[in-house]
C-alpha positions as CSV (number, residue, x, y, z in Angstrom):
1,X,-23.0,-14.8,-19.6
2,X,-19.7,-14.9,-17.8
3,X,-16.3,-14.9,-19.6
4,X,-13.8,-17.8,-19.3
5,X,-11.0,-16.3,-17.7
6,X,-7.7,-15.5,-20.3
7,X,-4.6,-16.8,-20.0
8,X,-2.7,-13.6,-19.2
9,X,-5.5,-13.2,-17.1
10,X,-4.6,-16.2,-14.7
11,X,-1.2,-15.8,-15.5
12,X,-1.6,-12.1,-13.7
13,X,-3.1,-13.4,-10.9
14,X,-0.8,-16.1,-9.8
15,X,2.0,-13.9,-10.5
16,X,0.4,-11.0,-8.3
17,X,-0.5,-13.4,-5.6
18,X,2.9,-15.7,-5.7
19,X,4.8,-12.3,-5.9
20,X,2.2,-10.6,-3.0
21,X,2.8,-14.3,-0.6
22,X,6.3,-14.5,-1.0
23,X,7.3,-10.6,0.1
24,X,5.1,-10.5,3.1
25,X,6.6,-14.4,4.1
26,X,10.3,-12.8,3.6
27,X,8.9,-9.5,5.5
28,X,7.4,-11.7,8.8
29,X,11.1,-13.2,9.1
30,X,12.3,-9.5,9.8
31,X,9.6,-8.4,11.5
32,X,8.4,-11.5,13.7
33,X,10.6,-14.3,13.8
34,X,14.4,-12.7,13.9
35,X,13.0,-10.4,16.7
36,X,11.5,-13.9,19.0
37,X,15.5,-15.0,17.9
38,X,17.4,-11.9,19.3
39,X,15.9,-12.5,22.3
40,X,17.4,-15.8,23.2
41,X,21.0,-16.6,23.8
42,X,22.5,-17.5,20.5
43,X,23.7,-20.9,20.9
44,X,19.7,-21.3,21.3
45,X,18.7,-19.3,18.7
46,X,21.8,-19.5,16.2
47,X,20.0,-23.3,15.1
48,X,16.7,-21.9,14.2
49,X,17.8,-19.3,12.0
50,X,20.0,-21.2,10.3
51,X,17.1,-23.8,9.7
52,X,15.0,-21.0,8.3
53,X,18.1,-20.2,5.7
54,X,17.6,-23.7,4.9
55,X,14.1,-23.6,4.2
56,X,13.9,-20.1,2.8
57,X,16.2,-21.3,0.4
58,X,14.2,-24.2,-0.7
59,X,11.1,-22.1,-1.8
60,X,11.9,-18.1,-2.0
61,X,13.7,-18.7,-5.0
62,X,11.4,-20.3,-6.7
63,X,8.9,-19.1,-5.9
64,X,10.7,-15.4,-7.3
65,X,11.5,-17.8,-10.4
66,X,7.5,-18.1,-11.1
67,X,6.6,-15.0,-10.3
68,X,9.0,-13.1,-12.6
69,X,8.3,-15.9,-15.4
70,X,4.8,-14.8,-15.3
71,X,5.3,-11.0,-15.1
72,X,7.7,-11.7,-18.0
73,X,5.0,-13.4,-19.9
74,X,2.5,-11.0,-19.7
75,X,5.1,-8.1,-20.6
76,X,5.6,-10.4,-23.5
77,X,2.3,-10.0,-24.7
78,X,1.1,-6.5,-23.9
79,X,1.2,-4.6,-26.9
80,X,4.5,-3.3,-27.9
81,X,5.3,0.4,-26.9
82,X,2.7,0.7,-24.3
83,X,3.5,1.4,-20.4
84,X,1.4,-1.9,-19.6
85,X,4.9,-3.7,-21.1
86,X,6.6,-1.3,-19.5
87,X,5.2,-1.9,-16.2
88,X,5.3,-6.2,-16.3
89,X,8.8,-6.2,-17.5
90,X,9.2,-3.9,-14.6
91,X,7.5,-6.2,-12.0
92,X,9.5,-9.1,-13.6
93,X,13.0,-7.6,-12.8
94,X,11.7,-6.2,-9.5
95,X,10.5,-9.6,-8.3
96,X,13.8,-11.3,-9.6
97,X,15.8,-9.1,-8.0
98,X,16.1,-10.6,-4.7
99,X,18.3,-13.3,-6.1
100,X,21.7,-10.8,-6.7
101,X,20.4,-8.8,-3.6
102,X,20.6,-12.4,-1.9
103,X,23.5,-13.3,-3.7
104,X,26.0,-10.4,-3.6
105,X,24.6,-8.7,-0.3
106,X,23.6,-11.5,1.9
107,X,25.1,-14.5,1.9
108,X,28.6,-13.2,3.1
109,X,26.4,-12.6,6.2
110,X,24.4,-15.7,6.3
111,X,27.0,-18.1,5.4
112,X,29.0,-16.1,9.0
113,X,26.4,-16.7,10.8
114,X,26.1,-20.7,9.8
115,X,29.9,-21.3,10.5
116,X,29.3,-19.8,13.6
117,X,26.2,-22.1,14.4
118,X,28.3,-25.0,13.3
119,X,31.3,-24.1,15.7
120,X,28.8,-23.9,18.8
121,X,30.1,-21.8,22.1
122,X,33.6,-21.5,20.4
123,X,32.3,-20.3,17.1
124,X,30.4,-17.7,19.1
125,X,33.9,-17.1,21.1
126,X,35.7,-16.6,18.1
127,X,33.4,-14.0,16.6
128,X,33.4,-11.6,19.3
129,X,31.2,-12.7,21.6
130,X,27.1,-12.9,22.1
131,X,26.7,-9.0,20.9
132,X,29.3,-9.8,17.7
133,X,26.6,-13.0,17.2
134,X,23.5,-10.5,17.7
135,X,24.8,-8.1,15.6
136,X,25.1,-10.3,12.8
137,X,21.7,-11.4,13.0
138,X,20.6,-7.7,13.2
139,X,22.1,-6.8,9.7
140,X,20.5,-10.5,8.5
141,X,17.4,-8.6,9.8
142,X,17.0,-5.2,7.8
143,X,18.9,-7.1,4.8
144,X,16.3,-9.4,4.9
145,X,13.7,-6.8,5.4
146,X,15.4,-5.0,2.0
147,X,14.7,-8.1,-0.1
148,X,10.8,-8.5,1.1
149,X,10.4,-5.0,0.1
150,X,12.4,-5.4,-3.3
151,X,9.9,-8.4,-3.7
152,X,6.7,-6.1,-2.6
153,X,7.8,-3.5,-4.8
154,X,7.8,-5.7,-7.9
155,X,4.6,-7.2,-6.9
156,X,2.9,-3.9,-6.6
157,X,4.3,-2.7,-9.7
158,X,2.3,-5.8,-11.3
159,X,-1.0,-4.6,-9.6
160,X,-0.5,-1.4,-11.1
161,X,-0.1,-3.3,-14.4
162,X,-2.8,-5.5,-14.6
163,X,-5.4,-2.4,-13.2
164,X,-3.9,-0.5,-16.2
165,X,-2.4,2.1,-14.5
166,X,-0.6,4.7,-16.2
């Protein structure tokens, strides 16, 4: 006869797959899209990755939000003193932790590069010039590429919990 599946059960999976979903979305950004945008002049491509900040910042956080909820939960409920709590509490700050990488590291960068899209050809004038703009979207690129990996790294730290790993 088959067990109903427990709560922390569930509540593991979702978080491991939300967690899992969310690092390789951030991770395709750095690794597929931005490198399709550095190839086009930047008054061209400038729009599009300012409308994938928009929309990135719509779901990523939450998104983070559920997934370190649920980590948090089940570190909750392991028993007390064992490296399963360990391990979950771990994979709850991990996954959190592309909000202040976001936040502090990020957005100085981000918000640049969406004046510049708002100021058009003399935005891109004012910053230095195409290679200025492309720059700017190369450090967007690996920071971006940082926070999928903070992401993965507290998603795989929650695989490692919920297998029991030691």
């Amino acid at each position: 006869m088959t067990q109903p599946i427990s709560t922390q059960q569930l509540t593991a999976l979702l978080s491991i797959t939300t967690s899992s979903l969310t690092s390789g979305a951030i991770l395709s950004l750095s690794y597929s899209t931005v490198p399709i945008l550095l190839s086009a002049p930047s008054p061209l491509s400038l729009p599009h990755l300012r409308a994938l900040f928009s929309s990135g910042s719509h779901i990523f956080p939450q998104l983070a939000t559920l997934s370190s909820a649920g980590f948090a939960y089940l570190a909750y409920h392991a028993p007390a003193g064992t490296s399963t709590r360990l391990h979950y509490a771990i994979a709850a700050a991990g996954v959190i932790g592309i909000a202040p990488w976001t936040v502090f590291v990020m957005k100085g960068t981000n918000m640049t590069l969406v004046g510049i899209e708002k100021e058009g050809e003399e935005g891109i004038r004012k910053a230095g010039g195409e290679e200025s703009v492309k720059g700017l979207m190369k450090r967007f690129q690996w920071m971006n590429a940082v926070r999928g990996g903070i992401m993965a790294v507290g998603a795989g730290v929650g695989v490692w919990a919920a297998m029991g790993g030691h």
